[in-house]
C-alpha positions in Angstrom: 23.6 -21.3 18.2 23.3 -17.7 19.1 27.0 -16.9 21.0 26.3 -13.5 19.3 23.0 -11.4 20.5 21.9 -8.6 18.4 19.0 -6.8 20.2 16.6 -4.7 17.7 14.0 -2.0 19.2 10.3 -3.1 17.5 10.2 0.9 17.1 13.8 0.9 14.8 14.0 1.9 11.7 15.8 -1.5 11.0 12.6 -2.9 11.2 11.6 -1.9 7.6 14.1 -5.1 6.0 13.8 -8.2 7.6 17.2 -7.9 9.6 16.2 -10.9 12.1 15.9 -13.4 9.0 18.7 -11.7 7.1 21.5 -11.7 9.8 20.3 -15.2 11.1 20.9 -16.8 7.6 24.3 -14.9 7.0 26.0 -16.4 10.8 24.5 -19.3 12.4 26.5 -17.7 16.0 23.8 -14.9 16.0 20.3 -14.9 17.5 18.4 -11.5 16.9 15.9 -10.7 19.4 13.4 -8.1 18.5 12.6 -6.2 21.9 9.4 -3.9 22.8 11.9 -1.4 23.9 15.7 -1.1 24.5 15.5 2.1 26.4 17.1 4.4 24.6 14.5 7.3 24.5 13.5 7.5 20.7 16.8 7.1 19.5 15.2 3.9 17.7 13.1 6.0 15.8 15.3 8.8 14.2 18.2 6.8 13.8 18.7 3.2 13.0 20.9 1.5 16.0 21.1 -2.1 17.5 22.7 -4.0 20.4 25.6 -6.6 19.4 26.6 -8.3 22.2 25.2 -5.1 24.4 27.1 -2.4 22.2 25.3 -0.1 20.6 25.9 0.3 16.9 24.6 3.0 14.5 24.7 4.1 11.0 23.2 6.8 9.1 20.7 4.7 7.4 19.2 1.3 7.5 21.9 -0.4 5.2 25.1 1.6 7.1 23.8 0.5 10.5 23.8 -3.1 8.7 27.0 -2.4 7.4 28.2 -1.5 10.8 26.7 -4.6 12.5 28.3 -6.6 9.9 31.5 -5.6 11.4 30.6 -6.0 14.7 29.8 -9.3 14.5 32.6 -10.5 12.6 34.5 -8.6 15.4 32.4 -10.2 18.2 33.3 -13.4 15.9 37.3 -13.6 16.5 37.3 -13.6 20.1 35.8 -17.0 19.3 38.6 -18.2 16.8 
């Protein structure tokens, strides 16, 4: 369906799980696009991040940036209800 975009640098350090496959199976509203570069200047490479609907969200590690984008979808996810 993808109402929900969650952009992912190919650089990131979410790249070590398989985030795309993982978040598409958990909501069916979210497309993950996996993106050469999202600009950010080697943020993607010291500290896991991602775009949810073009906000950037972080976490310390792999599974709190998860965590984190969790949340922002489910918030992303009520202005739909």
């Amino acid at each position: 369906m993808g109402i929900i975009i969650v952009e992912i640098c190919e650089s990131n350090l979410l790249q070590t799980i398989e985030t795309e496959q993982l978040l598409e199976s958990e909501y069916p509203e979210v497309s993950v696009l996996v993106s050469e570069c999202l600009s950010f200047c080697g943020l993607c490479r010291f500290k896991p991040f991602a775009l949810v609907n073009g906000r950037r969200i972080r976490g310390k590690n792999v599974q709190d940036c998860l965590d984190n984008i969790r949340l922002a979808i489910e918030e992303e996810l009520l202005q739909y209800k």
